[in-house]
C-alpha positions in Angstrom: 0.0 0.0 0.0 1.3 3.7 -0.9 2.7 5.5 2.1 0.8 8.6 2.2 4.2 10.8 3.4 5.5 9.9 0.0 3.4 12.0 -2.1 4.0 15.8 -0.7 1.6 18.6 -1.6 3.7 20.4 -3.6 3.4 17.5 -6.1 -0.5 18.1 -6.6 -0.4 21.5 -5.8 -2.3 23.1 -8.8 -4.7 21.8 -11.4 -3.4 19.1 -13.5 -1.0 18.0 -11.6 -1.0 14.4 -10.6 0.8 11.1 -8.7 0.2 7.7 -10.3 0.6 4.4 -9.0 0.5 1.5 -11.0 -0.1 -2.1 -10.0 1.0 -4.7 -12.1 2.1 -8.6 -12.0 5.7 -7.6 -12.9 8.0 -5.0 -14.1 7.7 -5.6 -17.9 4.2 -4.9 -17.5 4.7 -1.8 -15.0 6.7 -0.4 -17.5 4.6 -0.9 -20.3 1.7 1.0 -18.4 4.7 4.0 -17.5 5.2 3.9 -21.4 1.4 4.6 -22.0 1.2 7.8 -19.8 4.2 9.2 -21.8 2.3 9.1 -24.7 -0.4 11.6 -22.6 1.1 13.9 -20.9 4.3 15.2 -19.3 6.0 12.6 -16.9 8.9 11.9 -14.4 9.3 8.9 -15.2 10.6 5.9 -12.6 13.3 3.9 -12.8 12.0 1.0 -10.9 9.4 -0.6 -9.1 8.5 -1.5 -5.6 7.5 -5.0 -4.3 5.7 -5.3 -0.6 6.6 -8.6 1.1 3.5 -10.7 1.1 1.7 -9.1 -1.7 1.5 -10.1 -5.2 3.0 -8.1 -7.9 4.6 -4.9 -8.3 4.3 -1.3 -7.6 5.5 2.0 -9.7 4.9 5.6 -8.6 5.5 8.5 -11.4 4.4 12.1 -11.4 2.2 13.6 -13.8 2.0 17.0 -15.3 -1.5 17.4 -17.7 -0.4 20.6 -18.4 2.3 20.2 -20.5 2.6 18.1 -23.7 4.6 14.7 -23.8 7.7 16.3 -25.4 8.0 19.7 -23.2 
């Protein structure tokens, strides 16, 4: 589960601003889901994902900006 404390307000501050996690069997797929927001919007991208002991899967936590186009 996603630690609120890791998300601060500055990072949803204004309109359009956004924090995504993903959930996803493994990091090929987590990726692949990163890969599709790109496309979208602006995005600092991760570099890797998160596993929780005991719980399936994986995680991966990027920042979005709607604001700006994909290339900016």
């Amino acid at each position: 589960m996603l630690c609120p404390k890791l998300i601060s307000e500055v990072q949803v501050a204004e309109p359009g601003l956004a924090v995504v996690q993903a959930a996803a069997c493994d990091d090929q797929t987590a990726f692949a889901i990163q890969q599709l927001l790109v496309a979208w919007c602006a995005i600092a991208p991760a570099d890797r994902t998160t596993r929780e002991p005991g719980e399936p899967g994986v995680r991966l936590l990027c920042f979005l900006d709607l604001r700006r186009a994909p290339d900016a």
